[in-house]
C-alpha positions in Angstrom: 188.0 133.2 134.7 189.2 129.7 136.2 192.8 130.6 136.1 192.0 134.1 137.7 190.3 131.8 140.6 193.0 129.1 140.9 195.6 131.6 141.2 193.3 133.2 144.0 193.4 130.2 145.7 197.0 129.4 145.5 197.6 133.1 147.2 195.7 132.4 149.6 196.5 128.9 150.4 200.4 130.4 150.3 199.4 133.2 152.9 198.0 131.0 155.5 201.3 128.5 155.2 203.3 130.9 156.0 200.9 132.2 158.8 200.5 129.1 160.5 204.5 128.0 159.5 205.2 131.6 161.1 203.4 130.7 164.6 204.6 127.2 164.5 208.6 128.2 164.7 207.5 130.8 166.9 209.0 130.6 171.0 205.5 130.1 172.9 203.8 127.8 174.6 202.2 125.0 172.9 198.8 126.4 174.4 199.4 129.6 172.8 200.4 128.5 169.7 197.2 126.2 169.1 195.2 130.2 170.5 196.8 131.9 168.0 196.4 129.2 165.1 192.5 129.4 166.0 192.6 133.3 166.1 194.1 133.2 162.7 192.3 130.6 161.3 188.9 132.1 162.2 190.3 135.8 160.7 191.7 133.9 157.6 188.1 132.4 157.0 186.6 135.6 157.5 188.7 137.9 155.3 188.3 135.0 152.8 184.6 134.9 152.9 184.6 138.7 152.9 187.0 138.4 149.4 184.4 135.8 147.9 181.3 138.1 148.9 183.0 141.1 147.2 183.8 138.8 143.9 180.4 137.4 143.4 179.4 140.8 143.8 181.9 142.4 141.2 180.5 139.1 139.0 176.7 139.8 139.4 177.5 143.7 138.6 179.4 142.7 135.7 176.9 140.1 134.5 173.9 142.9 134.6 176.2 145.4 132.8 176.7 143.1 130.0 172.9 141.7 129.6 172.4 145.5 129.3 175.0 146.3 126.4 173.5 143.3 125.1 169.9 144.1 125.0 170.9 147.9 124.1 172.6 146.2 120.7 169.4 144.5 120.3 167.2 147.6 120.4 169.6 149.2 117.9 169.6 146.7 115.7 166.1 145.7 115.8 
């Protein structure tokens, strides 16, 4: 499970690099560029917040599924 996450994190971390490198080495204005690296940033935070809240999610339905296979063995074998 902690390799799963580090490897999240590195994707992540990797895709807003090359965001921000991208807007950097773009031709604007330095006013635009610091505008778009906000409007980014602030998407960036909120897709990644949105990908956390669906994991935790997927966790929590996988940790009931299991209690239940669990305490369905117990019934069987009790």
């Amino acid at each position: 499970m902690k390799s799963s996450g580090k490897i999240l994190a590195a994707v992540a971390a990797g895709i807003a690099a090359g965001a921000i490198l991208g807007i950097l080495f773009a031709p604007d204005k330095g006013s635009e560029t610091r505008k778009k690296i906000s409007e980014r940033g602030k998407r960036f935070s909120d897709d990644a917040k949105d990908i956390v809240q669906k994991g935790k999610e997927k966790l929590n339905d996988l940790k009931e599924e299991i209690e239940k296979t669990i305490a369905d063995a117990d019934r069987k074998t009790a």
